[in-house]
C-alpha positions as MATLAB code, in Angstrom:
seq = 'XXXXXXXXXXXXXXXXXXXXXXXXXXXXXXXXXXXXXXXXXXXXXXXXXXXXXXXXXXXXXXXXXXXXXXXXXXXXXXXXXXXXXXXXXXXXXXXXXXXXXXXXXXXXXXXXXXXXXXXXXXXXXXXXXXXXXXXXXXXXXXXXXXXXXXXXXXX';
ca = [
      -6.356  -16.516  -20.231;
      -5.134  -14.410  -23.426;
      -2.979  -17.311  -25.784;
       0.874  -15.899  -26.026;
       1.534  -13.797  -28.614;
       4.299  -13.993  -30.365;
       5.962  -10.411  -29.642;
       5.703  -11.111  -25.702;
       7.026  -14.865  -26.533;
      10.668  -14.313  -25.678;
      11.418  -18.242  -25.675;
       9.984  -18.803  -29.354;
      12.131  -15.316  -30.065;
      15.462  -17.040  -28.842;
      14.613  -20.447  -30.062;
      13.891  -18.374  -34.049;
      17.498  -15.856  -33.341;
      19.216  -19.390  -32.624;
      18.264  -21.063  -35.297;
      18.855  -18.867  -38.260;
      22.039  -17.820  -36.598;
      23.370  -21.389  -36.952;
      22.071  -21.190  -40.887;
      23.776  -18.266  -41.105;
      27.101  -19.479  -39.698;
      26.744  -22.917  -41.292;
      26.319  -21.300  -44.992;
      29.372  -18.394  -43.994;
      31.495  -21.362  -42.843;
      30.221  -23.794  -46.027;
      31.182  -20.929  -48.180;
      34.431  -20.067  -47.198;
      36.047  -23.036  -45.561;
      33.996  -25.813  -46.878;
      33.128  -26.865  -43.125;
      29.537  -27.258  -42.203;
      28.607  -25.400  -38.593;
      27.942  -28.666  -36.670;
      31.483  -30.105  -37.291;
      33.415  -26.481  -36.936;
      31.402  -26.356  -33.216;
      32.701  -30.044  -33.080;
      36.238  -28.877  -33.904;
      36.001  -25.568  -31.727;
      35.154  -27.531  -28.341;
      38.071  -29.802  -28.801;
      39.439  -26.954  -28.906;
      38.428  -25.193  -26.039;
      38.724  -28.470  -23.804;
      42.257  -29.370  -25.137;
      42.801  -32.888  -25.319;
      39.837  -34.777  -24.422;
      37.145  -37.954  -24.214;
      34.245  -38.419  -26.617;
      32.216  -38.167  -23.389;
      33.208  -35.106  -21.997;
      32.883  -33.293  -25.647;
      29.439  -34.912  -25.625;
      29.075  -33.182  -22.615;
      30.145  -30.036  -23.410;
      28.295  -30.109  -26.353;
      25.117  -31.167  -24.901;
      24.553  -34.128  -27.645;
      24.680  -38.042  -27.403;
      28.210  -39.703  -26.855;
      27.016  -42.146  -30.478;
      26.916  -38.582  -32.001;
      29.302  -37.644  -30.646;
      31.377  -40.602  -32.158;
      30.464  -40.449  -35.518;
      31.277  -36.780  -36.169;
      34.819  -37.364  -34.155;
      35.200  -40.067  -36.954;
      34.442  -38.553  -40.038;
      36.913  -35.135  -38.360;
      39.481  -37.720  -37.727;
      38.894  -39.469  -41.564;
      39.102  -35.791  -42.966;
      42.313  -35.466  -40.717;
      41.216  -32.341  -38.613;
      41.043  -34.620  -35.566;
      43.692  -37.063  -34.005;
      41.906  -40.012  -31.673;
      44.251  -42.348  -29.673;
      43.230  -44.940  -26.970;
      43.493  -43.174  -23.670;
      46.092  -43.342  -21.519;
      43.750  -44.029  -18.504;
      43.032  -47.840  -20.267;
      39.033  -48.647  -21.165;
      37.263  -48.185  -23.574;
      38.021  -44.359  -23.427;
      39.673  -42.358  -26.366;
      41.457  -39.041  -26.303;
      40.731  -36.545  -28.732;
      42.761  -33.261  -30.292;
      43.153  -31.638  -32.693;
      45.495  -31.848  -35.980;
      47.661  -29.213  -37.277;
      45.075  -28.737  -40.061;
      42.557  -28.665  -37.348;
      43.870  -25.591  -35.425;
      44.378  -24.028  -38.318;
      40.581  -24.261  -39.305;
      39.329  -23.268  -35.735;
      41.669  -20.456  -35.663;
      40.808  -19.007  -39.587;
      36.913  -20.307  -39.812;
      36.477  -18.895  -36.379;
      37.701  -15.720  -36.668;
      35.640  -15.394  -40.125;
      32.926  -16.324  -38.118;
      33.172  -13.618  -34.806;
      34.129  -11.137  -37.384;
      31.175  -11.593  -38.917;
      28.993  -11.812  -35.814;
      30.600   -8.643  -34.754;
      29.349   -6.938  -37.875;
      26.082   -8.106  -37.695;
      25.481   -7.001  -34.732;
      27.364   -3.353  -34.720;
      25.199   -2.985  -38.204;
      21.641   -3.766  -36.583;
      22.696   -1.333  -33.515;
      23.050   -3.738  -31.050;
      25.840   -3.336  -28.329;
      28.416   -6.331  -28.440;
      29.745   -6.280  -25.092;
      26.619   -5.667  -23.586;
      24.710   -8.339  -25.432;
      27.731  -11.022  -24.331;
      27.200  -10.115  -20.880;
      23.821  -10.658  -20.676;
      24.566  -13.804  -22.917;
      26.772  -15.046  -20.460;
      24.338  -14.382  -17.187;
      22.152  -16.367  -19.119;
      24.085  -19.891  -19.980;
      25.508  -19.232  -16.028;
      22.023  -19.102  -14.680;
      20.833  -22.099  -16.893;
      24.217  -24.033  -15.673;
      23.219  -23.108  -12.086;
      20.196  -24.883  -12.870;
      21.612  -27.782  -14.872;
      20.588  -30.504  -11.921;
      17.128  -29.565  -11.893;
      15.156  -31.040  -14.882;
      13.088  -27.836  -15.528;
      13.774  -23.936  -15.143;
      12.075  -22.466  -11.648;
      10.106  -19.315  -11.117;
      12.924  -18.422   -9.020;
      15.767  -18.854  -11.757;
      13.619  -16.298  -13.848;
];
């Protein structure tokens, strides 16, 4: 058996683009809105969800509901985030965001697709055809989300 090399490797490929993508987007976002890329993702998915509980952002977010709980507390300390007991009683809390809050999703993340947009239209690759087959993708792997590993079939 020949060992993997790294141009046929497409999951240490996607694992690399990943990665520096979120350097990228965490120094563009440090730069010019003095937000670091985990908290602005933090931020965006409250946004997306609307008003919700630290477990379903942990969720969404794929991460640990102790993460989770720090981050919404140092957002809610910095006053992006509002957290109030929830309405439902427990030990639940509901989080949204602040008026300074959708105003950094809304500015930082247009910065941010703006400048995906350009990276990719500069390096000639097709936007709407690489978010399709970016969206087959997470669907498939959602599909999938109750088995623990990813089938021959799947692929």
């Amino acid at each position: 058996m020949l060992p993997m090399r790294r141009e046929d490797n497409l999951g240490l490929e996607l694992h690399t683009l990943v990665s520096r993508l979120e350097r990228a987007g965490d120094q563009i976002l440090r730069d010019a809105h003095r937000i670091s890329y985990r908290r602005f993702l933090v931020l965006a998915m409250v946004s997306e969800l609307g008003a919700s509980t630290q477990r379903a952002l942990a969720d969404h977010l794929a991460v640990s509901e102790p993460s989770v709980s720090r981050m919404v507390a140092s957002l809610a300390e910095s006053g992006l985030l509002d957290v109030v007991p929830d309405p439902a009683g427990g030990n639940r809390r509901r989080i949204a965001l602040t008026e300074a809050g959708q105003a950094l999703v809304a500015k930082a993340g247009i910065h941010l697709i703006e400048r995906l947009t350009t990276l990719l239209r500069d390096n000639g690759v097709p936007f709407d055809t690489y978010l399709t087959h970016t969206r087959k993708l997470n669907a498939a792997l959602d599909s999938t989300a109750a088995r623990p590993t990813i089938s021959d079939e799947t692929l």
